[in-house]
C-alpha positions in Angstrom: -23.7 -20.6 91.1 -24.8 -21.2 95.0 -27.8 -23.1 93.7 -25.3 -25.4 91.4 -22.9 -25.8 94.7 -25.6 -26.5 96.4 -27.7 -29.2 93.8 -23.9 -30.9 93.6 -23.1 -30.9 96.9 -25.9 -33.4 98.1 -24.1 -36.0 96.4 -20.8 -35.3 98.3 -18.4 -38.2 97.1 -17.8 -39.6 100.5 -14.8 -41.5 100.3 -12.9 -37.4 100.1 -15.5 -34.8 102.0 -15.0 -35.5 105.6 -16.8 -34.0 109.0 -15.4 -30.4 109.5 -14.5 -29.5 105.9 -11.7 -32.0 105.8 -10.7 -33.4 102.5 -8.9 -36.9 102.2 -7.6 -36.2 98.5 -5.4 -33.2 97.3 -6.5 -30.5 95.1 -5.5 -31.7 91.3 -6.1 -35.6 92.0 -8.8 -37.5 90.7 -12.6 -38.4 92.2 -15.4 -39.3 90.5 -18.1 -37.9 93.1 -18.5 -34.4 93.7 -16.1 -32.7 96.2 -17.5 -30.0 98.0 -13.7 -28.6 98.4 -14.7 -27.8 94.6 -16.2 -24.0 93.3 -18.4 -24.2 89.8 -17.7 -21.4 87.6 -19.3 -22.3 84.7 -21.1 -25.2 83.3 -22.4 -26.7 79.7 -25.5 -27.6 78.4 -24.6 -31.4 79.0 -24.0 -30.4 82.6 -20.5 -30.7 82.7 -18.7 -28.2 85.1 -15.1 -26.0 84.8 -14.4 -26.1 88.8 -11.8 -24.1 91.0 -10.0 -26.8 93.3 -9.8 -25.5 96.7 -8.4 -28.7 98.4 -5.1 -28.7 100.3 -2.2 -29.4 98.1 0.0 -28.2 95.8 -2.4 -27.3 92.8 -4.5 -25.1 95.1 -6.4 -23.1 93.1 -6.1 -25.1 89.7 -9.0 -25.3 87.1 -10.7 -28.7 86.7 -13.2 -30.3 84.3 -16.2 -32.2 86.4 -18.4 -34.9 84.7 -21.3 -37.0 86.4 -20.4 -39.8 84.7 -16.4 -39.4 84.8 -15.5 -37.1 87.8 -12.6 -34.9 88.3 -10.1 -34.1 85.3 -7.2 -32.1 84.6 -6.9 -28.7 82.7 -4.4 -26.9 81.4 -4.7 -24.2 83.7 -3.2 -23.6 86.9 -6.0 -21.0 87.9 -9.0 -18.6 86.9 -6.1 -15.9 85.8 -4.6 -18.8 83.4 -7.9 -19.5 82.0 -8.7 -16.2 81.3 -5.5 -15.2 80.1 -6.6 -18.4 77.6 -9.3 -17.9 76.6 -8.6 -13.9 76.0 -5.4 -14.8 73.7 -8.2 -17.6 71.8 -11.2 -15.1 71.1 -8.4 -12.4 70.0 -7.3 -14.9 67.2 -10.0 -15.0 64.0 -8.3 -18.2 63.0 -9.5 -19.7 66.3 -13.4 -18.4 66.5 -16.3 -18.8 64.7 -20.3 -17.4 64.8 -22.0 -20.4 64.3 -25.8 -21.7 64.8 -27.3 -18.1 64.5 -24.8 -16.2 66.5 -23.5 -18.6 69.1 -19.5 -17.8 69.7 -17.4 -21.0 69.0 -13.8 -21.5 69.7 -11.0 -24.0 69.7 
């Protein structure tokens, strides 16, 4: 995960990561670039990221979805305990999961 913060953070979105860890946009809200205020803890094959938002703000802590191509949207979850708690109660119910391709776990 440091090497993804890392790759990610070189492109910075500039117009929210200031000098001095500052942020100009609150943790929930939209960007398109990368915001280093922004953990990855898990990422696709397409590349596309499940962030925790560290910004300032009043969704501290909330679960976002990151694309290149799109940036910064919402999820359900208010945090990692929500998400897990979520995806727990999914992989508990056999009407929700599937093995598929040879073995790979698949879940709506």
């Amino acid at each position: 995960m440091r090497e993804r913060f890392a790759s990610l953070s070189r492109f910075a979105d500039q117009s929210c990561c200031g000098a001095g860890g500052t942020h100009a946009t609150a943790a929930g809200e939209r960007l398109i670039g990368f915001c280093t205020a922004t953990i990855p803890i898990c990422w696709d094959l397409a590349g596309d990221v499940l962030v925790v938002d560290l910004r300032d703000g009043a969704r501290h802590g909330c679960v976002m979805s990151w694309w290149a191509e799109d940036g910064y949207c919402e999820t359900a979850w208010g945090g990692t305990a929500a998400m897990l708690a979520d995806t727990a109660d999914r992989l508990d119910d056999p009407t929700r999961t599937a093995i598929v391709d040879g073995g790979t776990l698949q879940w709506t």
